[in-house]
C-alpha positions in Angstrom: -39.8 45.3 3.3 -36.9 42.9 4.6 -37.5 39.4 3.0 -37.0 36.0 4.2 -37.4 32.6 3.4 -38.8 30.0 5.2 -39.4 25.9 5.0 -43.1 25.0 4.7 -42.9 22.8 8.0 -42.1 25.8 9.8 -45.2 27.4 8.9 -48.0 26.6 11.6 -50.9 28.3 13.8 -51.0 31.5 12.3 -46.9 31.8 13.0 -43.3 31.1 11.1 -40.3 29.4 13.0 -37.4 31.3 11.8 -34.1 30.0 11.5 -31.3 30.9 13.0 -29.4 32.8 10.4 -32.8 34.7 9.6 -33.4 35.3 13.4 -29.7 36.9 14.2 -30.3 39.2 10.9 -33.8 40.7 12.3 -31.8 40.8 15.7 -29.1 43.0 13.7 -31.5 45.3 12.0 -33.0 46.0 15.3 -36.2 46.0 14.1 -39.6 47.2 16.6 -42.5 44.8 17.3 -44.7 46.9 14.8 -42.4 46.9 12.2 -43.2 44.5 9.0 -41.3 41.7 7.0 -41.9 39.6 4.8 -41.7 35.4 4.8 -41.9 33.4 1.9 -43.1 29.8 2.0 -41.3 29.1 -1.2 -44.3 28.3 -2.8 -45.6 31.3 -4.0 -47.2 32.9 -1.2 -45.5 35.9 0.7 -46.3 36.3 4.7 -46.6 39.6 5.7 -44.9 39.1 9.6 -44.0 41.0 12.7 -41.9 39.9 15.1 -43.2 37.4 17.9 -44.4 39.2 21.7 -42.2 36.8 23.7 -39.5 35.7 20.9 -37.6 37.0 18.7 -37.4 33.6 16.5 -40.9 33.1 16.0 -42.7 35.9 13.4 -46.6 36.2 13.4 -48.8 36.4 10.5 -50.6 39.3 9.4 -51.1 38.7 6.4 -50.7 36.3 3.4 -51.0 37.2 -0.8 -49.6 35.4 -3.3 -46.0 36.5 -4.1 -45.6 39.0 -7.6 -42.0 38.0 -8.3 -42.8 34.7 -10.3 -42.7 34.8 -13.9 -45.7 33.1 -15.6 -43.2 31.4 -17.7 -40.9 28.6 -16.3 -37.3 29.0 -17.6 -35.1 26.4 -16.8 -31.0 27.9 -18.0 -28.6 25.5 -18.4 -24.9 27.5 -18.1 -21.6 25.3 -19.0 -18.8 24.9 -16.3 -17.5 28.9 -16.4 -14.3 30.1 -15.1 -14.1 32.9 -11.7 -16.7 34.8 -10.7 -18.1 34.5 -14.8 -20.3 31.9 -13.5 -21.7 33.7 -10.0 -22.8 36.2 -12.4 -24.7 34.2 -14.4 -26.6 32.6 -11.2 -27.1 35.8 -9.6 -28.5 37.4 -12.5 -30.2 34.5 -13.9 -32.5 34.2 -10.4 -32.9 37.6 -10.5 -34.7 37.8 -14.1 -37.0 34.9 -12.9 -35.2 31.6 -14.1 -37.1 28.3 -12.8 -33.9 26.6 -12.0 -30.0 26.6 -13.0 -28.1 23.8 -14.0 -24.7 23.6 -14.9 -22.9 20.9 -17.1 -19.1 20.5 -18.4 -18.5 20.7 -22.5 -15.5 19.7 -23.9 -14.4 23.3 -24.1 -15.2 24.3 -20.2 -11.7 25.8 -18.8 -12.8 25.6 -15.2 -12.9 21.8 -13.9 -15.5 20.9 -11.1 -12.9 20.6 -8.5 -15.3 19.9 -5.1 -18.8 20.1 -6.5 -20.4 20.5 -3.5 -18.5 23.4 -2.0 -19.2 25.1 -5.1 -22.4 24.0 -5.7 -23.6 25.2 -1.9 -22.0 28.6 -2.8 -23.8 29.2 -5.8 -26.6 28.4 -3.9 -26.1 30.6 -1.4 -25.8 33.2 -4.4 -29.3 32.4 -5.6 -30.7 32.6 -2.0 -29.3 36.3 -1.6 -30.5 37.2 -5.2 -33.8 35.2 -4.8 -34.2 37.6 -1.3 -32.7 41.3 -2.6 -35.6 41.0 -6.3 -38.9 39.1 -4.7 -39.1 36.2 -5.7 -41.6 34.1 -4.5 -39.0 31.0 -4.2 -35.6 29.8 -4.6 -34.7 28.7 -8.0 -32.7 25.5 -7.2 -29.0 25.4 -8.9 -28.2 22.1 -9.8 -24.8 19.9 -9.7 -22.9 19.5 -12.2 -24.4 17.5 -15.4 -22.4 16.0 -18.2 -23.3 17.0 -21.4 -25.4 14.7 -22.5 -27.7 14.4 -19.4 -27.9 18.0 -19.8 -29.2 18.3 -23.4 -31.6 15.4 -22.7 -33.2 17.3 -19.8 -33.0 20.6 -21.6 -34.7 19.1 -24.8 -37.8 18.0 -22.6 -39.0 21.8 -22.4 -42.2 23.4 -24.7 -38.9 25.6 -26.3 -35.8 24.1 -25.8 -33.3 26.8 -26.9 -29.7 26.5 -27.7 -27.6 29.6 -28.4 -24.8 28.6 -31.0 -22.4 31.4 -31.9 -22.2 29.8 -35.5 -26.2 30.5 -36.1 -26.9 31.9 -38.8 -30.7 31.0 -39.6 -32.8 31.6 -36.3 -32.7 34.9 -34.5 -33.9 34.0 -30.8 -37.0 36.5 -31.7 -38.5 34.4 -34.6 -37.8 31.5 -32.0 -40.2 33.0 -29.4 -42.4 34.3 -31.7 -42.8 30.5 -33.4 -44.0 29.2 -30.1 -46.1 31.5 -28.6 -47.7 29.5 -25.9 -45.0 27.5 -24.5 -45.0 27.6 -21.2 -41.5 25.5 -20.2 -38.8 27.0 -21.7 -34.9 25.8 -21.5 -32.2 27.9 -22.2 -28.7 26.4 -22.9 -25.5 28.4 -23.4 -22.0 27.4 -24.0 -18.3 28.0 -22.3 -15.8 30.5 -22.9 -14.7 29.0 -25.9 -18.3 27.9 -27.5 -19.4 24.8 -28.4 -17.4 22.1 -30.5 -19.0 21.5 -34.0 -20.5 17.9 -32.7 -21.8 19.1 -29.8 -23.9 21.0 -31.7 -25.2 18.3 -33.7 -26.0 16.5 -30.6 -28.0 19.3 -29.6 -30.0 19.7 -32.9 -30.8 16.1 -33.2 -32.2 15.9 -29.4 -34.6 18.7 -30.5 -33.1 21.7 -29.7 -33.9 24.7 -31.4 -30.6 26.2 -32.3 -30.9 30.3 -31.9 -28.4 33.0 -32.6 -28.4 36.2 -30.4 -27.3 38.3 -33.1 -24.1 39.0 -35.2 -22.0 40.1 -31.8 -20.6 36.8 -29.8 -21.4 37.7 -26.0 -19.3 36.5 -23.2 -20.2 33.3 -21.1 -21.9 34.7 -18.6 -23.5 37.2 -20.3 -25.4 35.0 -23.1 -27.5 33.2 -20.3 -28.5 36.5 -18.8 -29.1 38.4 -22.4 -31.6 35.3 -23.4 -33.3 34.9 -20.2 -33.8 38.9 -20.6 -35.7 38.2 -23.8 -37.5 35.3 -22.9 -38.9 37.2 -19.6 -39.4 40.5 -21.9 -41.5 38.3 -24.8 -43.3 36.4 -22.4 -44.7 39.7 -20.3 -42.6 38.9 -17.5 -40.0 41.9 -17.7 
């Protein structure tokens, strides 16, 4: 079924207030009164709807269950400043394996600069909308502005496993990671630039806490670490 999202305040008597955008789509897919969609509150519950008698803006309840699409886990992945569509990617795929949230910081070896944050940041969010809407999830993972390094590993350092991929590795395979700490249930996920992570930066990170991991003996590209460790994660967790 088509899927839309939808603020909680717009949720009332047994009917959903849908928003513009949302309400010009179900005019373009032409769809009949008896035909079914789904709202999400962004909460976890999933409304099964039909379109209002007298409007076309206003979709009535049928029925509401608790939406499938959110992992048990929550998986906060924190992807350094990227370059082109590299970090799109990463967002898109990221919501669509079940991340928590996305936050993105700069590290001293980031080739893309922020430029206007908040152009980009609404278009990444618009990304995660789309993404959050095509795979079922039961919200919109939120992606963050841009974080400097620091604040970044501070608030990534906080989570049950705070996990921080580092090309030069060469003790901890991600796997013995997650099978260390079985019952975390916040995980963080931090991945570096196109160029890695500077030798200090990594220090930073171990002596915040952070569990530094290795993916393996192949180095992946920037935008496909994030998504490769959140795949694993999901997979370990029973969530993929």
């Amino acid at each position: 079924m088509t899927r839309f999202f939808a603020e909680p305040k717009d949720i009332y008597d047994n009917e959903i207030q849908l928003c513009a955008e949302d309400a010009e789509h179900i005019r373009a897919l032409r769809l009949r009164p008896d035909e079914l969609f789904v709202v999400c509150d962004s909460a976890g519950s999933d409304h099964i709807c039909r379109l209002g008698r007298s409007v076309n803006d206003v979709a009535e309840i049928v029925e509401t269950r608790l939406s499938r699409g959110e992992p048990s886990v929550e998986c906060s992945v924190y992807i350094a400043l990227a370059k082109g569509d590299r970090l799109e990617y990463a967002v898109q795929k990221s919501v669509e394996l079940g991340a928590s949230d996305i936050k993105l910081f700069l590290s001293e070896r980031c080739v893309s600069k922020p430029g206007d944050i908040t152009k980009k940041n609404a278009r990444l969010q618009k990304i995660a909308l789309e993404a959050a809407k095509q795979c079922g999830r039961g919200r919109i993972p939120n992606v963050m502005a841009i974080l400097s390094y620091t604040s970044a590993i501070m608030q990534a350092a906080s989570a049950g496993l705070p996990l921080f991929l580092y090309e030069f590795e060469n003790n901890l395979h991600l796997k013995e990671a997650l099978e260390q700490t079985e019952k975390a249930r916040t995980i963080s996920i931090v991945t570096g630039p196109e160029g890695g992570f500077e030798p200090h930066e990594a220090e930073i990170a171990k002596s915040s806490g952070m569990v530094s991991v290795t993916l393996g003996p192949r180095v992946l590209r920037c935008e496909t670490a994030p998504v490769a460790a959140l795949a694993a994660v999901m997979f370990h967790t029973g969530n993929l």
